[in-house]
Structure formats: structure tokens, C-alpha cells
C-alpha positions as CSV (number, residue, x, y, z in Angstrom):
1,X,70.7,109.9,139.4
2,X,67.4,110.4,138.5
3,X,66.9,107.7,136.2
4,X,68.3,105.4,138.8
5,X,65.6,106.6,141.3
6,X,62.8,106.3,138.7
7,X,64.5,102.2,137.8
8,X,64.9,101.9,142.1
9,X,61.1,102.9,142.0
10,X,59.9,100.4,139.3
11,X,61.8,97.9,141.3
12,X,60.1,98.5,144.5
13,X,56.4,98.7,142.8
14,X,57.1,95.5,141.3
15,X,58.3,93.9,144.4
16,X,55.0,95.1,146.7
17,X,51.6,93.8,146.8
18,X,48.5,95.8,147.4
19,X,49.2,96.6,151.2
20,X,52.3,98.3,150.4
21,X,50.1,100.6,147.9
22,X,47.6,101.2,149.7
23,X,50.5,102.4,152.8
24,X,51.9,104.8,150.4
25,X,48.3,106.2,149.6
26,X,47.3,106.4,153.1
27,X,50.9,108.2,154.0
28,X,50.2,110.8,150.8
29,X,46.7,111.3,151.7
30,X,48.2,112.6,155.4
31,X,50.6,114.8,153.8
32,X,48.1,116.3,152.0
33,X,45.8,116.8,155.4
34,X,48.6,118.1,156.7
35,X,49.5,120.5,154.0
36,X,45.5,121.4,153.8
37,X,45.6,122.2,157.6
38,X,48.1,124.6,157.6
39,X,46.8,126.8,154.7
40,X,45.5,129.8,155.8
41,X,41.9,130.4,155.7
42,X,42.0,132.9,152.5
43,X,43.7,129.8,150.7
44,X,41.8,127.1,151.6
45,X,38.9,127.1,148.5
46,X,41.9,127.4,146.3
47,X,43.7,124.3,148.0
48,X,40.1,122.5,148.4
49,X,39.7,123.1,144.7
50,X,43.3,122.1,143.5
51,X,43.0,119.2,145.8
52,X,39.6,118.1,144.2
53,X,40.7,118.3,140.7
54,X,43.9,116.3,141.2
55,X,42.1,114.2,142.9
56,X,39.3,113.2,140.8
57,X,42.3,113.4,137.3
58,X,43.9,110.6,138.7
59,X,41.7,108.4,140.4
60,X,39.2,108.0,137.0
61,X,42.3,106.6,135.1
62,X,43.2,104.3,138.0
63,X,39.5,103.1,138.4
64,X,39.3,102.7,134.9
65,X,42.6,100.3,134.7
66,X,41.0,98.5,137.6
67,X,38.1,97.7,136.2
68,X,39.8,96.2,132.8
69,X,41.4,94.0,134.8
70,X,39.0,93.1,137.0
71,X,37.0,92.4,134.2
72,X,39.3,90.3,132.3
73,X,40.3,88.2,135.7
74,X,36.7,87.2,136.7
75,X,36.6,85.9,132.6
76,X,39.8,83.9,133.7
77,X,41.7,85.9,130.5
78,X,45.5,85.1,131.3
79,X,46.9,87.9,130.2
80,X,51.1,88.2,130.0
81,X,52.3,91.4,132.0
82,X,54.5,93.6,129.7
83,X,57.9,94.3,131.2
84,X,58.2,98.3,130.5
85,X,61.0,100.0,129.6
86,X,62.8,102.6,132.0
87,X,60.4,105.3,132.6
88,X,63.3,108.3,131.7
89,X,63.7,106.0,128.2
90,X,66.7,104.3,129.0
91,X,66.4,100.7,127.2
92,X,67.1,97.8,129.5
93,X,67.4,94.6,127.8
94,X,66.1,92.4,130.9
95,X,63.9,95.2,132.3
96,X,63.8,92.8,135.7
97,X,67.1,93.2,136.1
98,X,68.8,95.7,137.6
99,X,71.0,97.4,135.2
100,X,75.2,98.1,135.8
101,X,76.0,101.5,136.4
102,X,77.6,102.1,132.7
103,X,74.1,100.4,131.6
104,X,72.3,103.5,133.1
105,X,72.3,105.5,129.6
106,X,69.9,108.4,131.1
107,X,70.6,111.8,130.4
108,X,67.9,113.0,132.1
109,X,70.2,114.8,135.3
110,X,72.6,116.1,133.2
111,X,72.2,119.7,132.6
């Protein structure tokens, strides 16, 4: 189930554009408000804190893969996108395909 979810996912990402992204950020980033809102007041250095470092540990890499590309598409470098593998390690041979359910091969759910 849960390697179907993380394929389903992959699917999806590759299917949206950069409106779709930035929906899902802006819909996190209110979860998070919300979340931060209800902390009580005793909590809410810890969760400012937490909040901060997560923040700042993810966005770095992300900035930092934006700006390769950036920099590669204002050179006009084609560049051929890699089709990755399932992210639970399942091989797909046509990773843009969406695999048969004996295809699946994860092991990942089964305890």
C-alpha cells in the first residue's frame, strides 16, 4: 500500500506544474499556522524553534537545486530529465508507467 501511495505520488508531481506546488506549500504552511496557533504558550519557543530549523534544512537544498537549474537554463544547457526509480526501491522498467498490481514488488507495508 505504501509503495503504491509513494508511485501515486510521483505520478501526481510529475503531472503538475509550478501552481500545483506552490498550492501544496501554501496549504502546509496553513497547517502549520494552525498547529503553531494552538500550542500553548509554554510550547511555543520550542515549536518556533523546531519550526525554524525544519524550515531553514529544507528550503537551502531546494534553493540550492533551483539555482543549478536556473543556471544551466539561462546557458540554454538541454539537460535529459532522469526517470527515477520507485522511491520504496521497487524497480519499474518504464518508470512513467504505472506499474500492474503483481508489478508492485514493495515490501515496505508488510510487517
Amino acid at each position: 500500500m505504501f509503495c503504491k501511495l509513494i508511485v501515486c505520488a510521483n505520478h501526481w508531481v510529475k503531472e503538475s506544474d509550478w501552481e500545483d506546488l506552490a498550492l501544496v506549500k501554501l496549504c502546509v504552511g496553513a497547517l502549520g499556522a494552525i498547529l503553531g496557533l494552538t500550542a500553548l504558550r509554554k510550547n511555543r519557543r520550542v515549536s518556533l524553534a523546531v519550526s525554524a530549523a525544519v524550515f531553514v534544512l529544507t528550503w537551502l537544498p531546494l534553493m540550492k537545486k533551483f539555482a543549478r537549474v536556473m543556471l544551466r537554463t539561462l546557458r540554454g544547457e538541454e539537460r535529459e530529465i532522469a526517470q527515477p526509480s520507485c522511491a520504496c526501491g521497487c524497480a519499474q522498467e518504464d518508470p512513467t508507467s504505472f506499474p500492474e498490481e503483481e508489478d508492485w514488488g514493495c515490501d515496505v507495508d508488510r510487517a
